[in-house]
C-alpha positions as CSV (number, residue, x, y, z in Angstrom):
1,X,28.4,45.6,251.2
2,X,31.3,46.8,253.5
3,X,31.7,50.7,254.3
4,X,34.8,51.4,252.8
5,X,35.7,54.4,255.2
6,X,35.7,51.2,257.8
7,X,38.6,49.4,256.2
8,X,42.0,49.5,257.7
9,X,44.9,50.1,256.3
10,X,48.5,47.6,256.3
11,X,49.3,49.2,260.0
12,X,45.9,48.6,260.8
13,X,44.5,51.9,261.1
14,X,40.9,52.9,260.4
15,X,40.3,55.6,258.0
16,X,37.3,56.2,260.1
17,X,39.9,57.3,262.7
18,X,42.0,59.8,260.3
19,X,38.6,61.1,258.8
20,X,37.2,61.9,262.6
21,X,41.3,63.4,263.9
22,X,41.3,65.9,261.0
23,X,38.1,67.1,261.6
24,X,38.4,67.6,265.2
25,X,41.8,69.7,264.0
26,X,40.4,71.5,261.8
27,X,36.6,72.1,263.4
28,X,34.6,74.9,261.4
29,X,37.5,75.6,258.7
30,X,37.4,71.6,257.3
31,X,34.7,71.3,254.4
32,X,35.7,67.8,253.1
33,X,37.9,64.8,253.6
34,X,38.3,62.4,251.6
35,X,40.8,59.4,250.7
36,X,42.2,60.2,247.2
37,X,44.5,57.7,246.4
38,X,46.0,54.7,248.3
39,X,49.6,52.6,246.9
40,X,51.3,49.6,248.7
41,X,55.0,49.0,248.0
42,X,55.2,45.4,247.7
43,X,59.3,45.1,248.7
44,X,58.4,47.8,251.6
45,X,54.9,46.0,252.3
46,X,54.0,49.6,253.1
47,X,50.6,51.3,252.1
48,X,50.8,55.0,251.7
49,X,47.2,56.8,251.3
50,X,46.6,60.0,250.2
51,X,44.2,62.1,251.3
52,X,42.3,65.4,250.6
53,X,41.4,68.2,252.6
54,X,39.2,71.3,251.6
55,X,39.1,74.2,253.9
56,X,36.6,77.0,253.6
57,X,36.7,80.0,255.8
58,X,34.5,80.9,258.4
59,X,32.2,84.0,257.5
60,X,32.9,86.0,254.5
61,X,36.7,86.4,255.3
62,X,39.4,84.5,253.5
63,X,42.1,82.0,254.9
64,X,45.7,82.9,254.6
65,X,48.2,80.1,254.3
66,X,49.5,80.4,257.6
67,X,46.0,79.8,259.0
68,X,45.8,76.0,257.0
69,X,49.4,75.3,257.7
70,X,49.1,75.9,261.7
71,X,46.1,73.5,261.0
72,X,47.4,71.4,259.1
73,X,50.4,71.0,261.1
74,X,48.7,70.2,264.2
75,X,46.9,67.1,261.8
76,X,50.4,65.9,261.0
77,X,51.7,65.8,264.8
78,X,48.4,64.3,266.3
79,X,48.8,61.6,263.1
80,X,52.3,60.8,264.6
81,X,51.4,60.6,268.3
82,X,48.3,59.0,267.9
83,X,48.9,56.0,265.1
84,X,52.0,54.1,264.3
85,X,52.6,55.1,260.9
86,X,55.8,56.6,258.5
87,X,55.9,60.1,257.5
88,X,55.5,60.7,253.9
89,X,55.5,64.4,253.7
């Protein structure tokens, strides 16, 4: 049986690749990644995925929002450079 986190998507990207990029973001703060939800517009032929990130803090302190945004901000820019894909967000 195939290892699903080895498929690729329409613009052939591996979601091994998105998996390893927003942990390397993220580092110590990322608890989980995982691909939710995945939809292909048949008149675009696009695929859009969705996926979900879980954050924990680092020691007994909380995260603020500005902490994950700055992180997750950095995900969305590195997704642009480093893949040919749309943004959806």
């Amino acid at each position: 049986m195939a290892d699903e986190n080895l498929k690729r998507d329409e613009a052939g990207v591996l979601q091994n690749d998105i998996f390893d990029l927003i942990r390397e973001e993220a580092g110590e703060l990322i608890e989980s990644v995982t691909l939710q939800d995945t939809f292909f517009h048949p008149k675009k032929k696009m695929e859009s995925n969705l996926f979900e990130m879980i954050f924990r803090p680092v020691g007994d302190r909380a995260l603020s929002h500005s902490e994950v945004n700055v992180v997750t901000d950095r995900i969305k820019e590195r997704l642009l450079d480093e893949f040919e894909i749309e943004k959806r967000w």
